[in-house]
C-alpha positions as CSV (number, residue, x, y, z in Angstrom):
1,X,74.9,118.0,-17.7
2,X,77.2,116.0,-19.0
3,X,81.2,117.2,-19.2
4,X,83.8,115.4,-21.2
5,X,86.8,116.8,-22.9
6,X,87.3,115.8,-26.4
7,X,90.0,115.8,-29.0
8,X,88.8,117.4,-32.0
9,X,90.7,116.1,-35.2
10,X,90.1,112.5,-33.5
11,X,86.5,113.5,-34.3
12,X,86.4,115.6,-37.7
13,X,88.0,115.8,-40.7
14,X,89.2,119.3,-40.8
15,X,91.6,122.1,-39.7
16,X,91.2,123.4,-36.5
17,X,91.8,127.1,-35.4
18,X,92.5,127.7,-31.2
19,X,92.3,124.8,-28.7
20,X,92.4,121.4,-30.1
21,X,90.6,120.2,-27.3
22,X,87.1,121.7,-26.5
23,X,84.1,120.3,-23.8
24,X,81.6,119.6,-25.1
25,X,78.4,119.4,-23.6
26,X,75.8,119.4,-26.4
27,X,75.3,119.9,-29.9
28,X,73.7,122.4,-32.0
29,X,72.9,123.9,-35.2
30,X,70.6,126.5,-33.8
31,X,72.6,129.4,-32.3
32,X,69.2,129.8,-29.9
33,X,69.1,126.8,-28.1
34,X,72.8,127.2,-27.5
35,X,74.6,126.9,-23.7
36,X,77.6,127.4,-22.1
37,X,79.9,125.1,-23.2
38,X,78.0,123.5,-26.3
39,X,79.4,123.1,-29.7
40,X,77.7,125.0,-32.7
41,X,77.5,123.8,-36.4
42,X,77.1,126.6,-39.1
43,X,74.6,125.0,-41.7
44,X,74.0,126.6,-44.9
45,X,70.1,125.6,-45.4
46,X,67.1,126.2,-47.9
47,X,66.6,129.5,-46.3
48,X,69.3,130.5,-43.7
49,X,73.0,130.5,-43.3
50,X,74.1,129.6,-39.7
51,X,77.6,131.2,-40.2
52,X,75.3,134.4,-39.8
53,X,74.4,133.2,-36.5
54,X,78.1,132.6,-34.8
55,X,78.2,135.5,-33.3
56,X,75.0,135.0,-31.1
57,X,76.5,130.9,-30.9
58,X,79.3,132.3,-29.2
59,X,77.5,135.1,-26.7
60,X,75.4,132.2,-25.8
61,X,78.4,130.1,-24.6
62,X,79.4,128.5,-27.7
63,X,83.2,127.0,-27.3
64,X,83.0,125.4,-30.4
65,X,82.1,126.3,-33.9
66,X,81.9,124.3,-36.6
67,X,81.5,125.6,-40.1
68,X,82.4,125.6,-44.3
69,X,82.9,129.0,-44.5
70,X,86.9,129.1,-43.7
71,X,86.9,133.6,-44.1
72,X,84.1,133.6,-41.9
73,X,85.5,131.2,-39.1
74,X,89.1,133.1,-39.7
75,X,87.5,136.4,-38.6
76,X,85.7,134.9,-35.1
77,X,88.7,133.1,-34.6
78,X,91.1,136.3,-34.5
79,X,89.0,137.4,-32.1
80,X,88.4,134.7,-29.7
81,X,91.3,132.7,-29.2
82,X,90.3,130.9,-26.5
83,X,87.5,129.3,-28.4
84,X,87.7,126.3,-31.0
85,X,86.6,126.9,-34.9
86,X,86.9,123.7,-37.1
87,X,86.5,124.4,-41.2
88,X,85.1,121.5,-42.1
89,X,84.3,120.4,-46.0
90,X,80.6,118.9,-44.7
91,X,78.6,120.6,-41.6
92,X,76.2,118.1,-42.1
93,X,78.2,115.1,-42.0
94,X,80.2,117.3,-38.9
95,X,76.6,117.1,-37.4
96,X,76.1,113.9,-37.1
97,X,79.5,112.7,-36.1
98,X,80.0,115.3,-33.0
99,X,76.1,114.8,-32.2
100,X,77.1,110.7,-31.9
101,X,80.1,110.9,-30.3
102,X,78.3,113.5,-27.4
103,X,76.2,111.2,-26.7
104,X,78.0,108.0,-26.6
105,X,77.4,106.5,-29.8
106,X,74.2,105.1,-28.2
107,X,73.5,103.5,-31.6
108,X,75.9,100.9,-31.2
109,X,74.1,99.7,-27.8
110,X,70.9,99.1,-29.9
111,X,69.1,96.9,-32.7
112,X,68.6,99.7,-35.0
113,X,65.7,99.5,-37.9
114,X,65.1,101.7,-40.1
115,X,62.0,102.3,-42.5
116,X,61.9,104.5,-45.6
117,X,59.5,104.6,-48.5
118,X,56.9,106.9,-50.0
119,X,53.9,105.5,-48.1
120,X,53.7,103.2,-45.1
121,X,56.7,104.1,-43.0
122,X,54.8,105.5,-40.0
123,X,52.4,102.2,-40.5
124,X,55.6,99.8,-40.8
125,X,57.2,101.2,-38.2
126,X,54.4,100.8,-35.6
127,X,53.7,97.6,-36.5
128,X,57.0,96.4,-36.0
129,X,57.7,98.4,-32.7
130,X,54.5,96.8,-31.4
131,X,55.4,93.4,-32.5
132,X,59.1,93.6,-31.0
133,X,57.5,94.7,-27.5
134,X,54.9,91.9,-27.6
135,X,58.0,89.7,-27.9
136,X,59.1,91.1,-24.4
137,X,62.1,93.0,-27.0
138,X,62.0,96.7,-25.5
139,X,62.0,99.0,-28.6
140,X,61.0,102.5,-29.1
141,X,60.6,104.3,-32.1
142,X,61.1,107.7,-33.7
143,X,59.2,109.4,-36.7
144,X,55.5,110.8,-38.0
145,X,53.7,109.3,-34.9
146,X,56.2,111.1,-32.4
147,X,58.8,109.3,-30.0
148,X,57.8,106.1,-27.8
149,X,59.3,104.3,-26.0
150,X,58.0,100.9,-25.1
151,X,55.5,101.5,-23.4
152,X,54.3,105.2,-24.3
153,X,54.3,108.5,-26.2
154,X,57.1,110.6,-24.4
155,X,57.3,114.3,-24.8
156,X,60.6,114.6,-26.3
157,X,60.2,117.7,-29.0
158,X,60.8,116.7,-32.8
159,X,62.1,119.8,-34.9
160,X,60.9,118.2,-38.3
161,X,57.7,115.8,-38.9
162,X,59.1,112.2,-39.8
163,X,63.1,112.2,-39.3
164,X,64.7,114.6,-36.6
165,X,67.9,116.4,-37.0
166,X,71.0,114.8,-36.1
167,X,71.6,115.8,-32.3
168,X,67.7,115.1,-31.7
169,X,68.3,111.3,-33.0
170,X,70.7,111.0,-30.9
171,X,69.5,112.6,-27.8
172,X,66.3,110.2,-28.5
173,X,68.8,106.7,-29.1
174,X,70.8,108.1,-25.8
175,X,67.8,108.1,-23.6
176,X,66.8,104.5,-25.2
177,X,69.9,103.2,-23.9
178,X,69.6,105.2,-20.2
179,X,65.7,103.2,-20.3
180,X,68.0,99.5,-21.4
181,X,66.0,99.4,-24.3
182,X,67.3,96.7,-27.1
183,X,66.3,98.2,-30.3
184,X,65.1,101.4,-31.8
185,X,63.1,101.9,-35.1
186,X,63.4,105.2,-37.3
187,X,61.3,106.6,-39.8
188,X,64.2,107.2,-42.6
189,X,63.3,110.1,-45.0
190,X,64.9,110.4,-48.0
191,X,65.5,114.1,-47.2
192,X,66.8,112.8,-43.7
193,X,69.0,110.6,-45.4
194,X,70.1,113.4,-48.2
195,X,70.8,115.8,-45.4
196,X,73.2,113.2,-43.3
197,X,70.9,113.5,-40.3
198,X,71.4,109.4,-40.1
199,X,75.1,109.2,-41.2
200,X,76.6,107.9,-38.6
201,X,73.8,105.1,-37.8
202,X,74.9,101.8,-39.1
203,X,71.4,100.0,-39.4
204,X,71.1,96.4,-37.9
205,X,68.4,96.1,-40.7
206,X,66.8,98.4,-43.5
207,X,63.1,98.4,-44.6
208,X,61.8,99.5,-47.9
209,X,58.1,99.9,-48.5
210,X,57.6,101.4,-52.4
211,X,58.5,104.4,-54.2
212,X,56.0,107.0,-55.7
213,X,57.0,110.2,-57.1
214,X,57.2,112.6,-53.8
215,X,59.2,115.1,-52.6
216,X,60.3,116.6,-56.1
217,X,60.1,119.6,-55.0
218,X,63.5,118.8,-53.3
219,X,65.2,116.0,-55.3
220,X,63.9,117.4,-58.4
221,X,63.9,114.1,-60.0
222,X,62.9,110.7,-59.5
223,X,66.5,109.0,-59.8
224,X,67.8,111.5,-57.3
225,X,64.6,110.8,-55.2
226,X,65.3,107.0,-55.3
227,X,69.4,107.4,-55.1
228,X,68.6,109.3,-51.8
229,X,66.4,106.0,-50.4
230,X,69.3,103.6,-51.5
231,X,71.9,105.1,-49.2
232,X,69.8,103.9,-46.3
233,X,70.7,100.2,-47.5
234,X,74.0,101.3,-48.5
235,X,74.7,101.5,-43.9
236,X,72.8,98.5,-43.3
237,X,73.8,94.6,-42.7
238,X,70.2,93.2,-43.3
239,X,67.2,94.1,-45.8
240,X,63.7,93.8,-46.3
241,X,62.4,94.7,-49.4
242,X,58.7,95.0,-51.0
243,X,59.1,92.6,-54.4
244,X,55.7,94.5,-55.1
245,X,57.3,98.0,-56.1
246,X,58.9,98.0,-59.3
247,X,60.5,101.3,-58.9
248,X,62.9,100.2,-56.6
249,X,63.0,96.5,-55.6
250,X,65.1,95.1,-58.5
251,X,67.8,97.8,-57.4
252,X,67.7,97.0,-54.3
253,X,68.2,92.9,-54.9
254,X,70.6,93.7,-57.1
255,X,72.6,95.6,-55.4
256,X,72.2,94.7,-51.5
257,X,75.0,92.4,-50.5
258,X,74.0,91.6,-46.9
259,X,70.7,89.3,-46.1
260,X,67.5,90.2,-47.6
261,X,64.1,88.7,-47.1
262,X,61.4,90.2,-49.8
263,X,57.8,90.3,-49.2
264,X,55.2,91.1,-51.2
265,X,51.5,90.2,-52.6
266,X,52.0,90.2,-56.8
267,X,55.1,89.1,-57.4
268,X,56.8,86.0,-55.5
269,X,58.4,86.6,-52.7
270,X,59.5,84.9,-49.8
271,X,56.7,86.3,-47.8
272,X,53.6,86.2,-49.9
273,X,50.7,86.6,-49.1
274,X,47.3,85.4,-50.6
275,X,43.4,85.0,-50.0
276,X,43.3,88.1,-48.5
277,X,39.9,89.0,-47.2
278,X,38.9,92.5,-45.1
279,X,35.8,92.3,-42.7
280,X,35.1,95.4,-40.2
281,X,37.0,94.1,-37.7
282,X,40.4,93.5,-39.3
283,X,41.6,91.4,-42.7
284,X,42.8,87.1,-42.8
285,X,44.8,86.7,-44.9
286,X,47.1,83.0,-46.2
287,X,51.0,84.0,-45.8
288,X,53.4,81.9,-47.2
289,X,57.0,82.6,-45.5
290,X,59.6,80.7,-46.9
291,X,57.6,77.6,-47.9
292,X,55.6,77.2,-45.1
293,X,52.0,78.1,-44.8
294,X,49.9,80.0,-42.0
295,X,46.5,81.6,-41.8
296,X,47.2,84.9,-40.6
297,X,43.8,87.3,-38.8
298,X,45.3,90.9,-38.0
299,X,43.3,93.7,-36.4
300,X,44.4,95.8,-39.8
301,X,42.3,97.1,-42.7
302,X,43.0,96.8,-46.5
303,X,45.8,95.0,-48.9
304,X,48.4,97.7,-48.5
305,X,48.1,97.3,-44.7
306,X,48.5,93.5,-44.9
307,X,51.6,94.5,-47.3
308,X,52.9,96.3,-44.6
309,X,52.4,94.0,-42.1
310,X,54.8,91.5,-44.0
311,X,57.3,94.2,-44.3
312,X,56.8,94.3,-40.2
313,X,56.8,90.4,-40.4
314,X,60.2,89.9,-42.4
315,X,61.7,92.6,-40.2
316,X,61.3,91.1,-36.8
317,X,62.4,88.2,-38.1
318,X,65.6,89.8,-39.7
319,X,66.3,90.6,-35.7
320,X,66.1,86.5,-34.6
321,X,62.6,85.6,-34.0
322,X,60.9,83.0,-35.7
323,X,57.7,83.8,-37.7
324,X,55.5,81.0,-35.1
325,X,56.3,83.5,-32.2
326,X,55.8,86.9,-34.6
327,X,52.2,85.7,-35.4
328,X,51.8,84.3,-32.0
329,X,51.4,88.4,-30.9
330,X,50.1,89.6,-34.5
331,X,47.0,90.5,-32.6
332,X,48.4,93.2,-30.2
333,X,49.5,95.0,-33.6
334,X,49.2,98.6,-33.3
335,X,48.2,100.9,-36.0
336,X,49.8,104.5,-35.7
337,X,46.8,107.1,-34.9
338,X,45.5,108.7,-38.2
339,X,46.3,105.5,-40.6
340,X,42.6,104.3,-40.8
341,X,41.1,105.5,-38.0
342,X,38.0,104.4,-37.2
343,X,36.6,107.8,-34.7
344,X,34.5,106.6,-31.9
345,X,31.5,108.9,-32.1
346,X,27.6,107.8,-31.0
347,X,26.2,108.6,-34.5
348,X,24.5,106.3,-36.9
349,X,27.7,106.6,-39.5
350,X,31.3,105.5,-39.6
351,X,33.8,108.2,-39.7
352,X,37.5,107.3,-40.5
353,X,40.8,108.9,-40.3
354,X,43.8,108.4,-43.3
355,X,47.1,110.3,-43.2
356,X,46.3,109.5,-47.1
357,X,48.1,112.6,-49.1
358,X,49.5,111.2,-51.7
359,X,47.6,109.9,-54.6
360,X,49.0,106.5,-54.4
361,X,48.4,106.6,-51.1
362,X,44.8,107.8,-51.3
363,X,44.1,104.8,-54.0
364,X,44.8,102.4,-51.4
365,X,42.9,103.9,-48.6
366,X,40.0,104.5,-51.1
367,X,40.3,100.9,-52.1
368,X,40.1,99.4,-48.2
369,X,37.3,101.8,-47.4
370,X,35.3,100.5,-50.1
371,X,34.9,96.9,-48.4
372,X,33.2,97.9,-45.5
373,X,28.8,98.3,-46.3
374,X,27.9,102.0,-47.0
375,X,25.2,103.9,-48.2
376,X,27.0,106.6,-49.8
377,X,31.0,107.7,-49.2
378,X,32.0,110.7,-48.8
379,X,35.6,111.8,-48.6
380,X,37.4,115.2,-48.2
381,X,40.9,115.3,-49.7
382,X,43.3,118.0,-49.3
383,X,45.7,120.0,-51.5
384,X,49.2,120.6,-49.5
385,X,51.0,123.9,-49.8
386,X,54.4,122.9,-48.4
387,X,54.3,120.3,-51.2
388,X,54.5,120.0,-54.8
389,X,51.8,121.3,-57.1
390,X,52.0,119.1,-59.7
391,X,50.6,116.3,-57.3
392,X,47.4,118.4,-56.6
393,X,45.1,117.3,-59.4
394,X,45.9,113.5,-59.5
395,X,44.4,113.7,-56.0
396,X,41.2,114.9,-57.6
397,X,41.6,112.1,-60.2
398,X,42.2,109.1,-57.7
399,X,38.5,110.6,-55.8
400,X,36.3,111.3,-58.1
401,X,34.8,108.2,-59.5
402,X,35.0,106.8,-56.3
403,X,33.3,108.9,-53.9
404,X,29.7,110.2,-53.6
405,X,30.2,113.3,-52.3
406,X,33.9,115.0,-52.1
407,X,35.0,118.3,-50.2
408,X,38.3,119.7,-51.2
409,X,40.4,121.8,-48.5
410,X,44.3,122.7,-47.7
411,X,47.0,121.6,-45.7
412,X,50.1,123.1,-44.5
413,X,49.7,125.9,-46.5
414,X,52.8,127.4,-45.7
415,X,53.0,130.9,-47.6
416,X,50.6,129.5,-50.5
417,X,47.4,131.1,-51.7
418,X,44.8,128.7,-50.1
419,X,42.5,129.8,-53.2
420,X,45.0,128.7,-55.4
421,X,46.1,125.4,-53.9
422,X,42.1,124.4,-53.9
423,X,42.0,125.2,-57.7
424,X,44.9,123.4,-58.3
425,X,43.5,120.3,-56.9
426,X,40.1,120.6,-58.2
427,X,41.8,120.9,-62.2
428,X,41.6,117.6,-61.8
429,X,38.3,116.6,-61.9
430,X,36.8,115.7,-65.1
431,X,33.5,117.7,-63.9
432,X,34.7,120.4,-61.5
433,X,31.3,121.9,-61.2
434,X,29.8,118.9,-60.4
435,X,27.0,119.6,-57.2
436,X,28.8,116.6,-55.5
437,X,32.1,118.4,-55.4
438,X,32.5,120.9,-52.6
439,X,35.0,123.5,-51.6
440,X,36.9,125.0,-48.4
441,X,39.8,126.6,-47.5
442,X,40.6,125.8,-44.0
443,X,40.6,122.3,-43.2
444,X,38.1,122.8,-40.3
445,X,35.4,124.0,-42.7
446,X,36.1,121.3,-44.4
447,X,35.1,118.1,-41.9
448,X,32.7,120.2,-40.5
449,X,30.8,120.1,-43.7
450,X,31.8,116.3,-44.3
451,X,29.8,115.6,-41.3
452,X,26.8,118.0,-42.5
453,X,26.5,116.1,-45.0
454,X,26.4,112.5,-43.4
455,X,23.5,110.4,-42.5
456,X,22.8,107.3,-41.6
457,X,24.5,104.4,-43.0
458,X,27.2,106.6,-44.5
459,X,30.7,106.5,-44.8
460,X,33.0,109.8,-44.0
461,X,36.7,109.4,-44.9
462,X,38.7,112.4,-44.2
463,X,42.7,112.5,-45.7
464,X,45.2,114.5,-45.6
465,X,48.1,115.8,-43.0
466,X,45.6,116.0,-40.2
467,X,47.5,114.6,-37.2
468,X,51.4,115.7,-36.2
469,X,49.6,118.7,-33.9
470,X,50.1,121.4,-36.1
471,X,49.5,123.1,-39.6
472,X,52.5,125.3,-40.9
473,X,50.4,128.7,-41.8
474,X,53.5,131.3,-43.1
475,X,56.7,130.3,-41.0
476,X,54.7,129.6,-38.2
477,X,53.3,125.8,-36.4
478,X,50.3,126.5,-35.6
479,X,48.3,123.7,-33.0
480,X,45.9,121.9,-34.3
481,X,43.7,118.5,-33.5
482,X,41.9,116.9,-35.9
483,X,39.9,115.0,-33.0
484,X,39.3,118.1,-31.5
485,X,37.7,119.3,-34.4
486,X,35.6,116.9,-34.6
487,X,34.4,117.4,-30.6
488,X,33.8,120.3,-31.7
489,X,31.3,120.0,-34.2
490,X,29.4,117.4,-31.9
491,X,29.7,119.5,-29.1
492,X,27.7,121.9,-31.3
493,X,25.1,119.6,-33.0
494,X,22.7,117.9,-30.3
495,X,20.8,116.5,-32.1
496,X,22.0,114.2,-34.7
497,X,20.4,114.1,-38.0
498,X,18.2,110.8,-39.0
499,X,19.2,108.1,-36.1
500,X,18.7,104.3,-36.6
């Protein structure tokens, strides 16, 4: 465990009540995983209030609070003297300067990337982690598809999906440097970048794949939404911006005063791309970069993948390589698991995995899938009851004239009605009571019946929020696989309807 005394108005901005110097050994905003000699920041959230939590802080060995609430940290503070309470104006931004400075400021030691958009992060950023460690340029990565470093999935826990809280980020950038890796690529949410869990991260370069209205439910509106994904370029020297999204690139060209390279497939660009053709085993594709012409063939499916792909492209060669060597590896790319997944199963149809749950998202994935030969395609979407409502029909209006035969279920319903979440979504259809359209509550019922349904020469694409290992039911993460699910229903099915 590491011991180090610090000074603690060289480290906040605030006034400081008993010892001005406190160890520190870790940091916290979670008075249960606190230890002897940790520091603990009172954050007033959604749902709790951690100033209600300093009393158990400090019986855990708490030696440091840190909180907004000066009449609450005045009261602790008469009582234990010998103990440290800063009132700060911001315990967010407090959070991520004392979880930095604990451990090292290991983002200085490292090419940091970051990635924020509505869809494609999880895809960017595994493309361009992959690509960098192809290139012998040890990088790891944190966000949707879990911590790696170069060479594999560790086991590090993330408290929220995409972006972990400030001490977590930095606990995962300090352990990059104690492995001497170079750089580090982060999934940047907007609400990650709202909440300050990235504050203290100045970004070697700054990806942005499109914007699509998501996450209302906490911006409220789509200029706060898009205001939030600006500040991510507002602590970055380089950019790489999608010319494609009209939402947000002409801000961000406008307004970005380091070095930008754009990318796109509509609109010029200074990587274009063109002639883009999708086969079963991956997509070619002509790239222009910078006037010079290549013939690109990446193991990836669809035009939004080969967008990303430039956006993975432009950013390596932000960090110094040149785009001969990038596409001299383009064919070790890795796609993140769940972002069209083809699932290897000995059965006479294709089944495929999309992390699709937004309808812009779906579009796309719905667009790739159509390229490869099917008889019929059917396609479960989902309904999410952590999100907003207001998304749930579109859903049903991206699907329906595109698919044969559609099952509507739930995900992460949180404390919603499953019943009503389903009927949201399925207000979108023009003919609800169509026989093609099916529905089920629990997202287990719902592939089980997708793969009732399929026979041979068929096409079974099932969306949604299926990977990350759990579904939030109430408060509580409860495990699930989607590729144990589907064992499952093969483990229970011997013999497989209408073979080659």
């Amino acid at each position: 465990m590491k011991k180090k005394m610090y000074i603690l108005d060289e480290l906040l901005d605030g006034s400081i009540q008993g010892p001005d110097q406190q160890e520190i050994h870790s940091v916290s905003y979670d008075s249960r995983e606190i230890e002897a000699g940790d520091a603990f920041v009172c954050i007033k959230g959604e749902h709790h209030d951690g100033h209600l939590f300093i009393r158990q802080a400090i019986e855990a060995g708490a030696q440091t609070i840190v909180g907004t609430d000066q009449g609450v940290l005045d009261l602790f503070a008469a009582k234990h003297p010998q103990l440290s309470f800063v009132y700060v104006r911001d315990s967010r931004s407090a959070l991520a300067v004392l979880s930095s400075h604990v451990c090292g400021s290991p983002s200085e030691s490292l090419h940091t990337i970051g990635v924020t958009g509505t869809n494609g992060k999880t895809t960017v950023a595994s493309f361009t982690h992959s690509i960098l460690n192809s290139l012998s340029f040890r990088t790891g990565s944190l966000g949707t598809a879990g911590i790696w470093d170069d060479r594999e999935k560790t086991d590090f826990k993330q408290t929220v999906p995409t972006t972990p809280e400030a001490p977590d980020i930095h606990k995962v950038l300090e352990y990059f440097c104690e492995k001497n890796m170079q750089a580090a690529v982060i999934e940047s949410t907007s609400i990650a970048l709202e909440q300050k869990r990235l504050e203290t991260i100045h970004f070697n370069v700054a990806i942005h794949t499109n914007l699509t209205p998501e996450h209302l439910e906490f911006h409220e509106t789509m200029d706060a939404y898009k205001e939030a994904k600006m500040k991510l370029f507002q602590q970055a020297h380089q950019a790489v911006i999608n010319a494609d999204d009209l939402l947000m690139a002409d801000d961000l060209i406008q307004t970005f005063k380091g070095p930008a390279i754009t990318y796109g497939i509509r609109q010029p660009a200074d990587l274009q791309a063109s002639c883009i053709h999708t086969t079963r085993t991956g997509t070619t594709f002509e790239m222009d970069a910078f006037g010079t012409k290549y013939t690109v063939r990446a193991p990836v499916f669809g035009e939004y993948n080969v967008s990303n792909l430039l956006a993975a492209i432009a950013a390596c060669h932000q960090v110094g390589f040149s785009i001969a060597s990038i596409l001299s590896v383009i064919t070790d790319v890795r796609k993140p698991e769940g972002r069209f997944q083809m699932v290897d199963q000995d059965v006479p149809y294709q089944i495929i995995l999309d992390y699709a749950h937004t309808p812009d998202a779906l579009s796309h994935v719905l667009e790739s899938v159509q390229h490869i030969p099917h008889r019929q395609l059917i396609v479960m979407i989902t309904g999410i009851g952590l999100r907003d409502p207001k998304k749930r029909p579109l859903m049903a209006k991206v699907v329906e004239h595109v698919a044969d035969q559609i099952i509507v279920s739930v995900d992460q319903p949180g404390h919603a009605d499953r019943k009503e979440v389903v009927n949201d979504v399925c207000r979108g259809f023009n003919h609800p009571s169509s026989p093609h359209i099916y529905t089920r509550l629990h997202r287990e019922e719902g592939i089980h019946l997708a793969l009732d349904l399929a026979e041979a020469g068929d096409v079974v694409l099932l969306t949604g929020i299926g990977f990350g290992g759990y579904q939030i039911i109430g408060d509580e993460k409860v495990p699930y696989s989607e590729l144990q699910v589907i064992d499952s229903y093969f483990e229970n099915q011997p013999l497989i309807k209408n073979p080659v």
